[in-house]
C-alpha positions as CSV (number, residue, x, y, z in Angstrom):
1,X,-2.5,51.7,9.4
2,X,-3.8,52.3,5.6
3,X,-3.9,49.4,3.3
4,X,-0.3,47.8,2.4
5,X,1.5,47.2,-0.9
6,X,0.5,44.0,-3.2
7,X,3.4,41.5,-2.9
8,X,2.6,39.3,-6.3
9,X,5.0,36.9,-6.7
10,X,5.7,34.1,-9.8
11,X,7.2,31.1,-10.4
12,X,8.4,32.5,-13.5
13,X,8.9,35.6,-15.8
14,X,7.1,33.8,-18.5
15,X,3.8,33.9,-16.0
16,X,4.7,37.3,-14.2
17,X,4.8,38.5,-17.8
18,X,1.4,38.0,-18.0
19,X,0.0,39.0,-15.5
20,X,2.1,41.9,-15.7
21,X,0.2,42.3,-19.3
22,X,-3.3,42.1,-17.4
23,X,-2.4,44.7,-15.2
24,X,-1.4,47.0,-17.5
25,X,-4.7,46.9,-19.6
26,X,-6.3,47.5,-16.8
27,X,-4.3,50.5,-16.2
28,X,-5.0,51.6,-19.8
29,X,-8.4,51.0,-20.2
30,X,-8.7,53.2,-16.7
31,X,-6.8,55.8,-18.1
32,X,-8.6,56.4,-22.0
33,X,-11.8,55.9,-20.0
34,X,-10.8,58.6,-17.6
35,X,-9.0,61.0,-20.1
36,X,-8.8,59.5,-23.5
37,X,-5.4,58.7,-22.9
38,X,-2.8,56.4,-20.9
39,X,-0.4,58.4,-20.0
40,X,2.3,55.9,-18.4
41,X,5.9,56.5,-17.2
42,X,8.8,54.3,-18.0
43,X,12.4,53.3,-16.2
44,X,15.2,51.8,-17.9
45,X,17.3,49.1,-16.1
46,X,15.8,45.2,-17.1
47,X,12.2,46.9,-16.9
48,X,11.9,47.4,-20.6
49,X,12.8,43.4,-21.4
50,X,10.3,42.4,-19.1
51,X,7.7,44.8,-20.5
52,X,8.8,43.6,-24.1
53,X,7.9,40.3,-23.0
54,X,4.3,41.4,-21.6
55,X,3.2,43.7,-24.5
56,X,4.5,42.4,-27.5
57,X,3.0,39.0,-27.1
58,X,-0.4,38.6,-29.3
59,X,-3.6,39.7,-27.7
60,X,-5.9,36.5,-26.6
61,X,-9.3,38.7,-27.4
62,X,-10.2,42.4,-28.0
63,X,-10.0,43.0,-24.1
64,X,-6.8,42.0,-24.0
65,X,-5.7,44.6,-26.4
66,X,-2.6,46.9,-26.2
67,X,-4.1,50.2,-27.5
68,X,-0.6,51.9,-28.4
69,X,-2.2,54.7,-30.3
70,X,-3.6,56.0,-26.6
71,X,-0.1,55.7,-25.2
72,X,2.1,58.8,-24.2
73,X,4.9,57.2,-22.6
74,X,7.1,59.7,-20.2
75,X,10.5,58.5,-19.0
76,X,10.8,58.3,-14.8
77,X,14.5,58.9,-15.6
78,X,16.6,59.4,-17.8
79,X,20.2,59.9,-18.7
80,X,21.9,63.4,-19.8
81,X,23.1,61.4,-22.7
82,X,22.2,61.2,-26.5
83,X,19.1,59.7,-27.1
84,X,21.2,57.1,-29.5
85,X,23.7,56.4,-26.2
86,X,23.3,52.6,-24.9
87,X,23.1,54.6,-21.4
88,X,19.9,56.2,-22.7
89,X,16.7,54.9,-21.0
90,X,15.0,56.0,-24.3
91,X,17.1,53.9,-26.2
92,X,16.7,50.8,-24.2
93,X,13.1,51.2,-24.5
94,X,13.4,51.5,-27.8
95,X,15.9,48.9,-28.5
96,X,13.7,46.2,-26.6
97,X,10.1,47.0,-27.3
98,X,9.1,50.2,-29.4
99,X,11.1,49.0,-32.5
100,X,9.7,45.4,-32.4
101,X,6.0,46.8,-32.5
102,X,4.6,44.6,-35.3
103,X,4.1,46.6,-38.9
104,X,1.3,48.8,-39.3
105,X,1.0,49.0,-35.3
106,X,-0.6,52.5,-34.4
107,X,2.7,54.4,-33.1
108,X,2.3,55.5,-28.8
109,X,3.6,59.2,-28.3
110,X,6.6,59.2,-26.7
111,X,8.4,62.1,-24.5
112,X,12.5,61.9,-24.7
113,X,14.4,64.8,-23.3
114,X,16.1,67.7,-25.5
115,X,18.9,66.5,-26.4
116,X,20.4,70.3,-27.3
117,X,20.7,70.9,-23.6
118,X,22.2,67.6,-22.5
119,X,25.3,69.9,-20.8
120,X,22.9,71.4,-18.3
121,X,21.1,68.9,-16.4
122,X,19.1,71.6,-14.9
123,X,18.0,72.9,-17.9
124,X,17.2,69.5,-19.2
125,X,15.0,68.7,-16.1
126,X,13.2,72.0,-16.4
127,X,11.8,71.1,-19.9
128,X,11.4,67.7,-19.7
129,X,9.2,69.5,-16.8
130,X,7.7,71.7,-19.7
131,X,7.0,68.4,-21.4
132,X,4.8,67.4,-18.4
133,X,3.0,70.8,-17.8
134,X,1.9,70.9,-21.5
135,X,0.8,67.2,-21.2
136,X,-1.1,67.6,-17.6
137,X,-2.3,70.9,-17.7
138,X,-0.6,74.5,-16.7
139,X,1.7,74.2,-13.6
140,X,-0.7,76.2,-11.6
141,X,-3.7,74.5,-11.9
142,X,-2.5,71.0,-11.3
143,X,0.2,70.8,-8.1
144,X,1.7,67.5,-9.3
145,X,0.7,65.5,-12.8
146,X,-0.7,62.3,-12.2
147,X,-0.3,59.3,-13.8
148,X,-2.3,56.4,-14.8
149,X,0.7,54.2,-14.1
150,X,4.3,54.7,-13.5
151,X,5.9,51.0,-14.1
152,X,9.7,50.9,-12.3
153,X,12.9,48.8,-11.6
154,X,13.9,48.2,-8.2
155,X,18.1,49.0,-7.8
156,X,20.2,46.9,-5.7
157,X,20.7,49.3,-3.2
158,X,16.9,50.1,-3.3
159,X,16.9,53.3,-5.6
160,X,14.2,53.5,-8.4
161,X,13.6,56.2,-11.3
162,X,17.2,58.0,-10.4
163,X,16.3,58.1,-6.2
164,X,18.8,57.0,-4.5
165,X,19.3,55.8,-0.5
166,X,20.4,58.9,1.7
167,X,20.0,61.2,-1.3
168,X,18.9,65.4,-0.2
169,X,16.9,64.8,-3.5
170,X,14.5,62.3,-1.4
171,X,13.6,65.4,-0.1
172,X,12.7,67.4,-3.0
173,X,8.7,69.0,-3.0
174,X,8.9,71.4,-5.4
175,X,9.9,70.4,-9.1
176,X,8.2,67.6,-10.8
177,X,11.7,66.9,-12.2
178,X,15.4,67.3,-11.1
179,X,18.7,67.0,-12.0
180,X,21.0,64.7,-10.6
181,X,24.9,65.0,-10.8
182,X,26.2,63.0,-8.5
183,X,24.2,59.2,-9.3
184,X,26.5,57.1,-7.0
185,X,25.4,54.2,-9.9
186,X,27.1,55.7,-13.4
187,X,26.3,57.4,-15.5
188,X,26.5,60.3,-12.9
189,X,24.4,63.0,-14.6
190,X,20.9,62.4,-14.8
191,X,16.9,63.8,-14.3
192,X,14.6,62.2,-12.4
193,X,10.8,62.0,-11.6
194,X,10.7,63.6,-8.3
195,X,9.3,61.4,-5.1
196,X,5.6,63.3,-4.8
197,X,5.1,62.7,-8.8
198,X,5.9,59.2,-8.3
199,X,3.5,58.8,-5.0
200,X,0.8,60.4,-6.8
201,X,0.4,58.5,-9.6
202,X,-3.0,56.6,-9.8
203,X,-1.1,53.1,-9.5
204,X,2.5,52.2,-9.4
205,X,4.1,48.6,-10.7
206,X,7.8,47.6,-9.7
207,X,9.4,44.8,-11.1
208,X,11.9,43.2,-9.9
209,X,13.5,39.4,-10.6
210,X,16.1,36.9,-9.5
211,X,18.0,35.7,-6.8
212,X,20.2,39.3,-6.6
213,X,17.3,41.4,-5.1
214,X,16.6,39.0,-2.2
215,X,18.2,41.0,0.2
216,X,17.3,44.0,-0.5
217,X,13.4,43.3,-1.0
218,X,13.8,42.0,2.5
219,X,15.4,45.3,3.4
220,X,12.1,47.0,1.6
221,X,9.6,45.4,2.6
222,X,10.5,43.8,6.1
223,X,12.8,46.8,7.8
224,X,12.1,50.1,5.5
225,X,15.4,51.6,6.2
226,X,14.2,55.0,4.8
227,X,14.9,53.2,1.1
228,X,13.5,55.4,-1.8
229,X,11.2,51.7,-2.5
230,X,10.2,51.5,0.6
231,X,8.8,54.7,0.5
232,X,7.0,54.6,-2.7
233,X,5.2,51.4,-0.8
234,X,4.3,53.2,2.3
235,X,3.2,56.7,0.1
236,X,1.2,55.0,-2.0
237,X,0.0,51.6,0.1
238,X,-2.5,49.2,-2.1
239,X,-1.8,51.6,-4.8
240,X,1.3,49.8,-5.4
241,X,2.0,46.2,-6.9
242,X,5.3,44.7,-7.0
243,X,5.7,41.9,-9.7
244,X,8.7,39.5,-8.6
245,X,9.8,36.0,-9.7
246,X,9.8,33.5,-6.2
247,X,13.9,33.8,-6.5
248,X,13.8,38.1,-5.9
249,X,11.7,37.3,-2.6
250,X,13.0,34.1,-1.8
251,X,13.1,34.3,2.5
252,X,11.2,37.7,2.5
253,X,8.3,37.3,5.0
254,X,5.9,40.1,4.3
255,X,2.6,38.5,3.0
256,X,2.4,37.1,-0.7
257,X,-1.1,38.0,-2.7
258,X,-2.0,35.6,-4.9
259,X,-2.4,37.7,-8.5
260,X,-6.1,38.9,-9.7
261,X,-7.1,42.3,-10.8
């Protein structure tokens, strides 16, 4: 059996917040030296608060620097709404972290979907696709793009990016984004990151805090059940880190690391 996702659990979100922070400069200063870039993608949900709360606090020293201008931020999911709509992913994003960047802060690149095809999902998914292939090379020379670090929410049910339980898009091996009409959690029209881009990204982050996702992190991490979490952890093994307050895996048994990079 290959090596098995972090667990890294807080007291707090005040301290997961920064180690969450640490983590992520790692990720970045993998990614510009790799490429010259840190090419990162986003879901909505309470993810962008908690990442408001890692990245906008100041830097201690120069290696603990955010380096927005390398970011190009992609979206895991998003919404077939306006990019103004509260439902938007962008929006929330941008609501909670990119419009409080301090003044003069080097702007990150950021990738929303075309909003003049927001009646065709499929359409929608296919250049948001577009988007990707001219950011990761031509679709024929690169099977799936890869990430430096896809940083997610964790549903209730166990869905992330717009993957839900049960789901025929779970089975999806084709695209590197699809449209979703039927998302049993509203609204119902959607694209998505499909599950082989999200397992292939160099490393993958979940969040996930308070007492609501107890049961459900047990159901991830101590049963399975087939739940589009539980896969990401058993894709991508020590390649994932989950970042949880004590109340999200209060009672969950699978083994607790203590945080260090």
């Amino acid at each position: 059996m290959g090596k098995q996702a972090n667990l890294y659990s807080f007291p707090s979100v005040d301290t997961l917040a920064t180690a969450l922070r640490s983590y992520v400069i790692s990720c970045q200063e993998a990614g510009i030296e790799r490429h010259g870039v840190f090419k990162v993608g986003v879901s909505g949900g309470s993810l962008p608060k908690t990442l408001a709360q890692a990245l906008l606090a100041p830097a201690k020293d120069e290696s603990d620097k955010v380096k927005w201008e390398s970011w190009e931020i992609f979206f895991a999911d998003e919404r077939a709404v306006s990019l103004d709509h509260e439902d938007s992913n962008y929006f929330l994003l941008k609501k909670e972290l990119l419009d409080k960047l301090p003044q003069g802060t080097p702007q990150p690149t950021v990738h929303t979907i075309d909003e003049s095809v927001l009646d065709d999902t499929q359409e929608l998914a296919d250049r948001y696709e577009q988007a990707l292939v001219s950011s990761f090379a031509s679709r024929d020379s690169v099977k799936l793009p890869i990430f430096d670090l896809l940083l997610l929410g964790c549903g209730p049910d166990g869905h992330t990016c717009s993957l839900f339980p049960g789901h025929e898009l779970l089975r999806e091996t084709e695209a590197w984004v699809s449209p979703i009409e039927d998302s049993p959690k509203p609204p119902p029209r959607r694209i998505t990151l499909t599950l082989p881009v999200v397992t292939h990204s160099v490393r993958v982050a979940f969040v996930a805090t308070g007492g609501g996702k107890k049961e459900i992190m047990k159901d991830i991490f101590e049963e399975g059940k087939g739940l589009p979490c539980a896969l990401v952890n058993e894709a991508t093994g020590e390649r994932c880190s989950w970042f949880v307050d004590n109340a999200a895996v209060e009672g969950v048994s699978y083994p607790k690391r203590p945080f260090s990079l």
